[in-house]
N, CA, C and O of each residue as an XYZ file, in Angstrom:
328
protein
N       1.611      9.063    -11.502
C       1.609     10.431    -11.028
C       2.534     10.531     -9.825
O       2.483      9.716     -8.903
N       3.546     11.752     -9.869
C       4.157     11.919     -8.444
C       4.157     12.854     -7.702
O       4.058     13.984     -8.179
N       4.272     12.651     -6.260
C       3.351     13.704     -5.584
C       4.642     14.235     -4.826
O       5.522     13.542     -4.315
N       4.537     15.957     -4.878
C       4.974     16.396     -4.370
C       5.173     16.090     -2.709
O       4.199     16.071     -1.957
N       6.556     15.854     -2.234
C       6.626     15.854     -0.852
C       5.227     16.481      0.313
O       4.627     17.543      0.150
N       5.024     15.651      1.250
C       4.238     15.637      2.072
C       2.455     16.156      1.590
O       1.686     16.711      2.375
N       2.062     15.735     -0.126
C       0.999     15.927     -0.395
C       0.766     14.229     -0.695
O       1.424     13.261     -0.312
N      -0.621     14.335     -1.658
C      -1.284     13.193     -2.250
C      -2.377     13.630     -2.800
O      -2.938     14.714     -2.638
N      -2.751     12.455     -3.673
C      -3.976     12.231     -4.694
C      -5.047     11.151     -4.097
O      -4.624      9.995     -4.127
N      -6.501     11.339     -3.501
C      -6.643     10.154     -3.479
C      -8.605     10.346     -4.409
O      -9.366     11.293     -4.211
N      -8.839      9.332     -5.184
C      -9.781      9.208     -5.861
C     -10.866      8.119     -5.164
O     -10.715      7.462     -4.133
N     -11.828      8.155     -5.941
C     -13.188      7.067     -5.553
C     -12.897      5.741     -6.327
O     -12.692      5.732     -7.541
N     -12.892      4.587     -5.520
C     -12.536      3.414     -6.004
C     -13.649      2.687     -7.098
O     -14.444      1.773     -6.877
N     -13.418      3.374     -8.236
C     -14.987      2.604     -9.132
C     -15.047      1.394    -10.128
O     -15.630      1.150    -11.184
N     -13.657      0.376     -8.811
C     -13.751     -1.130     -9.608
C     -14.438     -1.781     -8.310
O     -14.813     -2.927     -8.561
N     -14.794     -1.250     -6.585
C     -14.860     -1.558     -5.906
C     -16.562     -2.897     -6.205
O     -17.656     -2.554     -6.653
N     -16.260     -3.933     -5.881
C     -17.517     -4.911     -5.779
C     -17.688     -5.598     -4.811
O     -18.339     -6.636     -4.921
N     -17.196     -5.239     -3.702
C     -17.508     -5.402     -2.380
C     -17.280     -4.779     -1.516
O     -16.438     -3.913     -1.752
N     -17.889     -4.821      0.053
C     -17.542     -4.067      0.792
C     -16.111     -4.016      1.585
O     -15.611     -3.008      2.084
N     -15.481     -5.561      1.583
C     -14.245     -5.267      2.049
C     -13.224     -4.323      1.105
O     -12.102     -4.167      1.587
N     -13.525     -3.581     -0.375
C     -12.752     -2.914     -0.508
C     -12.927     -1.641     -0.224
O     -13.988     -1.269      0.277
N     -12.047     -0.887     -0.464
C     -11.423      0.613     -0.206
C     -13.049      1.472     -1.057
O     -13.483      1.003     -2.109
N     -13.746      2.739     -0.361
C     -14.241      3.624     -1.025
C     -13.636      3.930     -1.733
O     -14.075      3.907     -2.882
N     -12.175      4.434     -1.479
C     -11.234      5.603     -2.186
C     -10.042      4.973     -2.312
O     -10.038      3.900     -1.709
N      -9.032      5.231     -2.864
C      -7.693      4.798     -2.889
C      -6.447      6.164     -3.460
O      -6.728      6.794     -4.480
N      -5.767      6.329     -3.060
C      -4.800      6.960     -3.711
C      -3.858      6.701     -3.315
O      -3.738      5.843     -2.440
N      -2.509      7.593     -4.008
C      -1.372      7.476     -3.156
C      -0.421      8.841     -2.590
O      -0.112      9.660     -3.455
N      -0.101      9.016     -1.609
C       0.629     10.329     -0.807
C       1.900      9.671     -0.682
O       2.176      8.482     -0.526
N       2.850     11.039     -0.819
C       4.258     11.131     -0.419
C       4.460     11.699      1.105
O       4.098     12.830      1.429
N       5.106     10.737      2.032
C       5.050     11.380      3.183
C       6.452     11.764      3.590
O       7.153     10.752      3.591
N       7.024     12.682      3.883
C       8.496     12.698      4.134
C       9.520     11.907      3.073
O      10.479     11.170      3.300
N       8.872     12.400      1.719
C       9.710     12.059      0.686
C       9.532     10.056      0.838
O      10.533      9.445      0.465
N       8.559      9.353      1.254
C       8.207      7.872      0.837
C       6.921      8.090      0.167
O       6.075      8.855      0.630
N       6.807      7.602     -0.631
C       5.560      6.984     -1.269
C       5.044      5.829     -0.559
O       5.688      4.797     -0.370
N       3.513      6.106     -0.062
C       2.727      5.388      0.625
C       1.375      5.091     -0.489
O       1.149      6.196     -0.984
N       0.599      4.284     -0.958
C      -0.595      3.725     -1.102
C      -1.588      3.994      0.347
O      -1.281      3.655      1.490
N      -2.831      4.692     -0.078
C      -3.608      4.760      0.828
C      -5.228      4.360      0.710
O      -5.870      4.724     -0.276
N      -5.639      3.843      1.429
C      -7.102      3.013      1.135
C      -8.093      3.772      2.336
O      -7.815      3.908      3.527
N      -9.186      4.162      1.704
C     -10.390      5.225      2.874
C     -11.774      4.258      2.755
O     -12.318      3.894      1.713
N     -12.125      3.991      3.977
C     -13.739      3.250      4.197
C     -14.266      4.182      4.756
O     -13.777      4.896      5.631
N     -15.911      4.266      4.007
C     -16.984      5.539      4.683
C     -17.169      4.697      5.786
O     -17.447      3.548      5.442
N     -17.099      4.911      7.211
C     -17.986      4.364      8.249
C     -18.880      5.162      8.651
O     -18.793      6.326      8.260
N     -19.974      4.787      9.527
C     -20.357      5.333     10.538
C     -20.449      5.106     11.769
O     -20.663      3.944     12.113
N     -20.342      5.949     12.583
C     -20.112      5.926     14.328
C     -21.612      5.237     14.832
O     -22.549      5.027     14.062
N     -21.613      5.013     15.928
C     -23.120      4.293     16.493
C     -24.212      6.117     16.944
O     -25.420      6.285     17.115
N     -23.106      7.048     16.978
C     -23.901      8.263     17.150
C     -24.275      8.902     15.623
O     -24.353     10.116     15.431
N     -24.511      7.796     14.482
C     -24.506      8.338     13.262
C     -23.812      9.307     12.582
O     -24.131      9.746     11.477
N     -22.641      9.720     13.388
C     -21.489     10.566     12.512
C     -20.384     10.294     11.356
O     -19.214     10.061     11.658
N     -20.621     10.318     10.643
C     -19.976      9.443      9.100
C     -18.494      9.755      9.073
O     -18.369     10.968      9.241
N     -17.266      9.133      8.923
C     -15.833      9.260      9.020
C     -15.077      8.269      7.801
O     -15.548      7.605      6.879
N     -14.061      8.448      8.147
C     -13.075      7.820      7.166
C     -12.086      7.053      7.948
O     -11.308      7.677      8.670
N     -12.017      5.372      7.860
C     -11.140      4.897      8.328
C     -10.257      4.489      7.036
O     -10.679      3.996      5.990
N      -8.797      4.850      7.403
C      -7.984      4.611      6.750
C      -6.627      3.781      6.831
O      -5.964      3.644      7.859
N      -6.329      3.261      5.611
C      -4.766      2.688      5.600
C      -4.123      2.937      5.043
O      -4.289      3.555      3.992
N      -2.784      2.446      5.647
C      -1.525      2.971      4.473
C      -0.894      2.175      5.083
O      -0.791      1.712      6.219
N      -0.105      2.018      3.231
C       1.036      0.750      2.993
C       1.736      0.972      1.435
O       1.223      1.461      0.429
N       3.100      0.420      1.642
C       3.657      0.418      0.393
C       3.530      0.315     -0.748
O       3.418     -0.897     -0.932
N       3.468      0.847     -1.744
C       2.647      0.536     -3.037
C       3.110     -0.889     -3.649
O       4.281     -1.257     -3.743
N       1.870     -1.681     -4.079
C       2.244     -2.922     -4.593
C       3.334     -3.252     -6.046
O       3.285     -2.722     -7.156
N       3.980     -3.981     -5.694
C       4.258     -4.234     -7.050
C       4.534     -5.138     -7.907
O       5.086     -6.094     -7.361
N       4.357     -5.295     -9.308
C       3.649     -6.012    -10.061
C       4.605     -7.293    -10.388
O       5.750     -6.878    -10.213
N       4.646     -8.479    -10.732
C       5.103     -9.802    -10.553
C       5.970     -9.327    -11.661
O       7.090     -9.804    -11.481
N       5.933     -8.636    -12.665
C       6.726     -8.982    -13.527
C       8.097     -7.168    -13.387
O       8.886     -6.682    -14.197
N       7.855     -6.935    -12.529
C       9.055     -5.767    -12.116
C       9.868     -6.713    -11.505
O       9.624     -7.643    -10.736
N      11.066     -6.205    -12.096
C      12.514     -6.932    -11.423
C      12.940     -6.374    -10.047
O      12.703     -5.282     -9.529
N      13.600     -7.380     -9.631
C      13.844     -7.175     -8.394
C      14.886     -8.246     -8.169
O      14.922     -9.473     -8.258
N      15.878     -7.088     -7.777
C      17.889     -7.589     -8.007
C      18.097     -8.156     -6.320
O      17.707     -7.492     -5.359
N      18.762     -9.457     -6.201
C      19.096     -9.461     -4.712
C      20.937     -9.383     -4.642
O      21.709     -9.805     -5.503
N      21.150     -8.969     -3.842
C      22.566     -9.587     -3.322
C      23.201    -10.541     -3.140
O      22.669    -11.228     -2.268
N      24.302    -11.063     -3.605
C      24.560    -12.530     -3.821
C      25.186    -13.034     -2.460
O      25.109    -14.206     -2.093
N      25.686    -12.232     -1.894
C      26.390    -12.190     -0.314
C      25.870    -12.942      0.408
O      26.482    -13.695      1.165
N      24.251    -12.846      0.264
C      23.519    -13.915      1.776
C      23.565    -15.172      0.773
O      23.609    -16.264      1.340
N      23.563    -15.181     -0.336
C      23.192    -17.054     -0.976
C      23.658    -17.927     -0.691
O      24.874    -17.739     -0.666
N      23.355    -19.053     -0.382
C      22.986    -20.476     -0.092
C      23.109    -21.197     -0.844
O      22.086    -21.707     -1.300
N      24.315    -21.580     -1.321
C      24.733    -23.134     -2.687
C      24.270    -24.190     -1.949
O      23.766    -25.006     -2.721
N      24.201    -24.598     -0.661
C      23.882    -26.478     -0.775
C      23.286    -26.451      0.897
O      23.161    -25.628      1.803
N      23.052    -27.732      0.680
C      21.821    -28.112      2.566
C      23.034    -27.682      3.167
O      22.803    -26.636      3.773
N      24.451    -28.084      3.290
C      25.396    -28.295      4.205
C      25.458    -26.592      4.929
O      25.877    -26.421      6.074
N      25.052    -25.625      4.191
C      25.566    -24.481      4.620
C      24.384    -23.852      5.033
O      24.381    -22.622      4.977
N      23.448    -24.386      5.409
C      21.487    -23.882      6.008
C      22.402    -23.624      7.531
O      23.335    -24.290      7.979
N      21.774    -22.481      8.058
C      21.822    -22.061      9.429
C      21.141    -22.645     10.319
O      21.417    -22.630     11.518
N      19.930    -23.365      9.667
C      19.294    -24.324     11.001
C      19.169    -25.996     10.530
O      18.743    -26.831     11.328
C-alpha cells in the first residue's frame, strides 16, 4: 500500500507473542520518505494510557537486490586502507 505524502496506515499487530513487540505497526510517508512505524500501549505511573512510538526504514527482505558501485572495490590485501 502507498501512502499519500505526509499521511499513513497503521494497524493492530495480531502476530504479536510477546511483549517486546509492537501493539500496532504500520507504515507513513513523511515528506515524501517512507518510514515503518511501531506503537506500545503504555501506561504513565498517574495511570494515563499513551503510545510510545518508533520509526525506521522499512525492512528489506534478503532476497531483494541490491546493486553497489564498483568505484569503492577492493581487488587484493595490498590496497586495504588500514
Amino acid at each position: 500500500m502507498e501512502n499519500k505524502n505526509n499521511s499513513g496506515a497503521i494497524f493492530k499487530n495480531s502476530k504479536k507473542t510477546n511483549e517486546k513487540q509492537p501493539d500496532y505497526q504500520g507504515t507513513v510517508n513523511v515528506n515524501g520518505k517512507e518510514m515503518q512505524v511501531s506503537l506500545w500501549i503504555k501506561e504513565a505511573k498517574n495511570g494515563n494510557k499513551y503510545f510510545s512510538a518508533s520509526f525506521q526504514e522499512p525492512f528489506k527482505k534478503a532476497n531483494q537486490t541490491v546493486t553497489y558501485d564498483n568505484k569503492f572495490r577492493i581487488d587484493s590485501k595490498d590496497d586495504m586502507p588500514f
